[in-house]
SETI-110337 format. One line per field, with one value per residue (C-alpha): residue number from 1; x, y, z; residue in one letter. Coordinates in steps of 0.25 Angstrom, whole numbers, plus 5000, padded with zeros to 4 digits. Example, Ala and Ser with C-alpha at 12.3 -4.5 7.8 and 13.67 -1.06 7.14 Angstrom:
# residues 2
pos <- [1_2]
xx <- [5049_5055]
yy <- [4982_4996]
zz <- [5031_5029]
code <- [a_s]
END
This chain:
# residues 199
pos <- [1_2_3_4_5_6_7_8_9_10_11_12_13_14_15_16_17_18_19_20_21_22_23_24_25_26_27_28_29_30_31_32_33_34_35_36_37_38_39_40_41_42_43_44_45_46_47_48_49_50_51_52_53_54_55_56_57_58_59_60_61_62_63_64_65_66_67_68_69_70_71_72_73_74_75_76_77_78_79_80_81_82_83_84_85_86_87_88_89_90_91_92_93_94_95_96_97_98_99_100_101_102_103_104_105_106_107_108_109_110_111_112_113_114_115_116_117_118_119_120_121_122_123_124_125_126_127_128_129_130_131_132_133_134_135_136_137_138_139_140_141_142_143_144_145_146_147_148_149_150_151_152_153_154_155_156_157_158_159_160_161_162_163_164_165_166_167_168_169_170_171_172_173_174_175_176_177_178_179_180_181_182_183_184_185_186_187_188_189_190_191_192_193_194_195_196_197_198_199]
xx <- [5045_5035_5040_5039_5026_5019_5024_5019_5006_5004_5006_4998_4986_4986_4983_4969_4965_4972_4985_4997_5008_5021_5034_5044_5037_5040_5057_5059_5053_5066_5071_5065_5066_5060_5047_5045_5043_5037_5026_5027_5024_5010_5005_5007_4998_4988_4990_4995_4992_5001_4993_5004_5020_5025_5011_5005_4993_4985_4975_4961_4957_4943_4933_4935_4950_4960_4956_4963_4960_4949_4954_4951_4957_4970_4969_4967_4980_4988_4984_4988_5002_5006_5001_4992_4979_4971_4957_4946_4944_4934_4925_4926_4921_4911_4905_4907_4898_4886_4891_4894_4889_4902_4911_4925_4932_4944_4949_4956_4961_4967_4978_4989_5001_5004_4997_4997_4990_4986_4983_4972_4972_4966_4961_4971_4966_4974_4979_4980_4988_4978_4978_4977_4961_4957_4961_4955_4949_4951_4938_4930_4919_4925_4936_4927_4919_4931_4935_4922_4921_4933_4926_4915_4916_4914_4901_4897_4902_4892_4882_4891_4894_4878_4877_4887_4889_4875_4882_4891_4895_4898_4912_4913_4908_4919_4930_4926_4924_4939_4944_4941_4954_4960_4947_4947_4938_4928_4924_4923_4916_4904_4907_4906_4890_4888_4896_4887_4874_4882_4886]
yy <- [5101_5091_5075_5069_5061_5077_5082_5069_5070_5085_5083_5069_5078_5087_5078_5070_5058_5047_5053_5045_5050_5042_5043_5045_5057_5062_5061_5076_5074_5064_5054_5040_5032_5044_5048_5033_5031_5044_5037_5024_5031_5038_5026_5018_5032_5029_5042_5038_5023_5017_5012_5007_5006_5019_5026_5031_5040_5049_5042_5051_5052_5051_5051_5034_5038_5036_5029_5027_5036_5033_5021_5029_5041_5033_5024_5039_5044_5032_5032_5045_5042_5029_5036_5023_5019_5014_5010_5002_4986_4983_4978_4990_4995_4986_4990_5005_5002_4993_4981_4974_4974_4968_4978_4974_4968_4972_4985_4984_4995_4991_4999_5002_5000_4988_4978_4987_4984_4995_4996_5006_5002_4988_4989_4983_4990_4982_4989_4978_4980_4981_4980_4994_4991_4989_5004_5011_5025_5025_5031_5032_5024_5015_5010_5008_4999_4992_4988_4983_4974_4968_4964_4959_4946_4945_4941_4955_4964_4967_4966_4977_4986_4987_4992_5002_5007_5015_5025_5026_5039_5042_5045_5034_5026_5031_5029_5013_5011_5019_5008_4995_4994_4990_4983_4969_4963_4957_4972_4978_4966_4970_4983_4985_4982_4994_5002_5009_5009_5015_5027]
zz <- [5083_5081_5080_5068_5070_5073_5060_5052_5060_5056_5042_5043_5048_5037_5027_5023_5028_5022_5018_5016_5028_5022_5033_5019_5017_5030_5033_5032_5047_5051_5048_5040_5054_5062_5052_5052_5068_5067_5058_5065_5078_5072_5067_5081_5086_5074_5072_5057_5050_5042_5029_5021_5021_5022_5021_5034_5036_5047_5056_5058_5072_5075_5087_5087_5086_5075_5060_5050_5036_5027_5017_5005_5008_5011_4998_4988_4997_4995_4981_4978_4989_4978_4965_4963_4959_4973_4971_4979_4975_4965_4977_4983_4968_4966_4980_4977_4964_4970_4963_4976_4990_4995_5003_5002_5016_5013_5007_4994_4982_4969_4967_4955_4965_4973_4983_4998_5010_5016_5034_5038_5053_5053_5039_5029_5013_5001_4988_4977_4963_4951_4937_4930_4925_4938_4944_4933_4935_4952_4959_4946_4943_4931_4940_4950_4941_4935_4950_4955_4941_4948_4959_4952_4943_4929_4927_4937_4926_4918_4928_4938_4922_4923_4936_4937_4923_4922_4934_4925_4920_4905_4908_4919_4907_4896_4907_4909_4895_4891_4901_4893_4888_4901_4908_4906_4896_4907_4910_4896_4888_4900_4899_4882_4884_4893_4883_4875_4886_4894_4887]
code <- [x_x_x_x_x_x_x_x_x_x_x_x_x_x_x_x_x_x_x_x_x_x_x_x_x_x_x_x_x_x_x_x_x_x_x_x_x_x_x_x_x_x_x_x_x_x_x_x_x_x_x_x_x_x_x_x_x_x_x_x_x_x_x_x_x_x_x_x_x_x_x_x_x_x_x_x_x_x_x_x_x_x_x_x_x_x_x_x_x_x_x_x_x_x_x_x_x_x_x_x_x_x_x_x_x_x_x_x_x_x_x_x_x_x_x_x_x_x_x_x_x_x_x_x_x_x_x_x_x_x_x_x_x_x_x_x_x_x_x_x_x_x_x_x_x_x_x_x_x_x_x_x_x_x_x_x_x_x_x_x_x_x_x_x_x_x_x_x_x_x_x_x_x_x_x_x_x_x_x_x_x_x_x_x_x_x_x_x_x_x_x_x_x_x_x_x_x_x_x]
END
């Protein structure tokens, strides 16, 4: 019979990139203390990473050696792992949209659940906490604009509004606009003015 670490390996290794591997869901193999050296032992073999407490997931091996998986992936898994809203920072938006050139140093999502820090090797990403009109519409182009006006100041708004709201679709458009009632006022006081040329 294969050890415990086999078995969690094998099943490890059918699943995508960037799965979560959680050692609670694993006790039908043994014992608490036995599944939890088990996973202690793959991650001192990189063959797993711990990312999180409790959360652990598959190292890829490569020509250059073992990596860890692709940070994306592992945030949409987590995501979907914690039933929580995880999006990129609104630098992170407002590079994705042109509005900046800056690159962010550190890797930073706003999330609906609490503050983490998350350990992807040497690479450390934080979750922060944030309030309910900043995670609006995840992975669509109104809340990607709502982040990145984050980023901005004030005085950048309607200046950012006229550059990205022309790629606008009508129904991107009619999402934003449905969302004024929760944005705060120094987004939809610039936003009423491309209202109707917009549409």
């Amino acid at each position: 019979m294969s050890s415990i670490s086999e078995q969690i390996m094998e099943y490890a290794e059918t699943l995508p990139e960037g799965s979560p591997l959680c050692p609670k869901d694993f006790l039908h193999l043994g014992n608490r203390p036995a599944v939890h050296q088990a996973f202690s032992r793959l991650a001192r073999q990189d063959r797993l990473r711990r990312i999180f407490q409790g959360v652990y997931m598959r190292t890829i091996e490569t020509r250059f050696g073992r990596r860890g998986p692709g940070i994306d992936k592992a945030i949409a898994a987590l995501s979907e792992l914690w039933g929580e809203i995880i999006v990129p920072s609104g630098g992170s938006a407002a590079n994705v949209l042109g509005l900046t050139d800056q690159v962010p140093m550190r890797r930073i999502y706003l999330t609906s659940g609490p503050d983490r820090r998350l350990r992807f090797g040497l690479r450390n990403v934080d979750l922060r906490h944030s309030l309910r009109w900043q995670l609006i519409a995840p992975y669509r182009p109104t809340g990607t604009l709502v982040r990145a006006l984050t980023f901005l100041s004030v005085q950048e708004t309607e200046e950012a509004l006229g550059k990205v709201l022309p790629r606008f679709s009508e129904a991107d458009m009619a999402e934003l606009l449905s969302a004024r009632s929760i944005l705060p006022e120094w987004i939809t006081e610039p936003l009423s003015a491309f209202e109707n040329h917009v549409q």
